[in-house]
C-alpha positions in Angstrom: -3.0 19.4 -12.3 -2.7 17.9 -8.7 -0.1 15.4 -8.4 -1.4 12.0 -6.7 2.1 10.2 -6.6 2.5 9.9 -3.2 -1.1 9.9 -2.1 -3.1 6.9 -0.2 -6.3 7.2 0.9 -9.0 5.1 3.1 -11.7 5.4 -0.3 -10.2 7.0 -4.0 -9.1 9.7 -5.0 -10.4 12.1 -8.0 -8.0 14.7 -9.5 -9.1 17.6 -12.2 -7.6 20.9 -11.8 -9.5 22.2 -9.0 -7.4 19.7 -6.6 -7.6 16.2 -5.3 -10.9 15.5 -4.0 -11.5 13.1 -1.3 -15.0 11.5 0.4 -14.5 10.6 4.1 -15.6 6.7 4.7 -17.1 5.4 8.0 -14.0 3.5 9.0 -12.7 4.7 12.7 -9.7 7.8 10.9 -10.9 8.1 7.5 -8.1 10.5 5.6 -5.3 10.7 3.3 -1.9 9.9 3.8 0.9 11.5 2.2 4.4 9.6 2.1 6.7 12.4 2.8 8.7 14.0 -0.5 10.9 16.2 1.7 11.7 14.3 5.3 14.0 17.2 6.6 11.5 19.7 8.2 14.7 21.9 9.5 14.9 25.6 8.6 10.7 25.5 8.0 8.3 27.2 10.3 4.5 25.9 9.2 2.9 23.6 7.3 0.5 24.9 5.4 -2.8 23.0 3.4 -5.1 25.1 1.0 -8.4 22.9 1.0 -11.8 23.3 0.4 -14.6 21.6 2.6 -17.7 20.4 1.1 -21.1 22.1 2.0 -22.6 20.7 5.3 -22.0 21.4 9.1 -19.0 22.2 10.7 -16.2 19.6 9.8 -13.7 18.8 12.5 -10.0 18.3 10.6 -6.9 16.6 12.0 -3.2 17.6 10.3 -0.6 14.8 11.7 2.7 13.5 11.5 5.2 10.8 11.8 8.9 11.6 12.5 11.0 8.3 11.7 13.3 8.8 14.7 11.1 8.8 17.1 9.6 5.7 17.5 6.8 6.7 14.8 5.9 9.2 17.3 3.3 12.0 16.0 2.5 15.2 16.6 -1.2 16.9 15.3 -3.0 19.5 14.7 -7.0 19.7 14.7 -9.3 22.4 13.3 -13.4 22.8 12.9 -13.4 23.9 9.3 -17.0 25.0 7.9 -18.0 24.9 4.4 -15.8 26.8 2.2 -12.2 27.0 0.9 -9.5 27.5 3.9 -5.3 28.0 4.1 -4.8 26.1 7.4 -1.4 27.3 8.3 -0.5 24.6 10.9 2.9 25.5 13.3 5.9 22.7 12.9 5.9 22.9 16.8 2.3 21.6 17.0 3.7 18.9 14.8 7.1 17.6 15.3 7.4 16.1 18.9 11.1 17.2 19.2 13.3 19.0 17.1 13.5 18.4 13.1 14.0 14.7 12.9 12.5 13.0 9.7 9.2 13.0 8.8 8.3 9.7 7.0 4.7 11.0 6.6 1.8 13.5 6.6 -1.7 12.5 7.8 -5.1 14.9 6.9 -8.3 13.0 8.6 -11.3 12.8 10.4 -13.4 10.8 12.7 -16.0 8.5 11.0 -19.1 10.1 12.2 -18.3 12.5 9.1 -19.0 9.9 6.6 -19.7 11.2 2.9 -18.3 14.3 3.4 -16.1 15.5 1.1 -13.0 17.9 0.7 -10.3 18.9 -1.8 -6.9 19.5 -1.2 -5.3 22.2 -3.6 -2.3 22.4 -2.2 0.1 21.1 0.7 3.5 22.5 1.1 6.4 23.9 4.2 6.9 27.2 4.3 9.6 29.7 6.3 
């Protein structure tokens, strides 16, 4: 069962044991934040985020960051997922602006002209 602990999100959340499911809003970066478990990134090569997008065009996906120590300054990611269950495996140096410095938190969103889509996250983790 997906674990929503340190989950936000700009409209709610449903769990079951396919994932958490989440339905983009129109406001401007519709998404879910995730307050960062595990702020040291050192030693870790990728990020990676096992989702599945809703059926509908193609979806375009940002994967962010913020690292503490600098400034709140983040790094991203962005992808054009279609329809469809994907591992997005998404390099730390796409991510982290310099070095390994903290990561407070994790950001997956869109743009608002992809209102009432939906996708599930089944799993975000680091990997080596």
């Amino acid at each position: 069962k997906a674990s929503v602990d340190f989950l936000q999100s700009s409209s709610p959340l449903t769990h079951d044991q396919e994932g958490v499911s989440f339905r983009f809003s129109e406001r401007r970066w519709p998404g879910i934040h995730i307050t960062e478990p595990v702020p040291d990134w050192q030693g870790y090569d990728a990020l990676h985020v096992e989702l599945i997008v809703d059926e509908g065009p193609e979806l375009l996906l940002y994967v962010s960051v913020r690292q503490a120590e600098e400034g709140g300054a983040t790094g991203f990611a962005q992808y054009q997922l279609k329809a469809g269950k994907h591992e997005l495996q998404v390099p730390l140096s796409k991510l982290l602006t310099r070095g390994s410095a903290p990561v407070d938190d994790v950001f997956i969103y869109s743009r608002g002209h992809f209102a009432g889509r939906e996708i599930t996250l089944k799993r975000v983790y680091l990997a080596r």
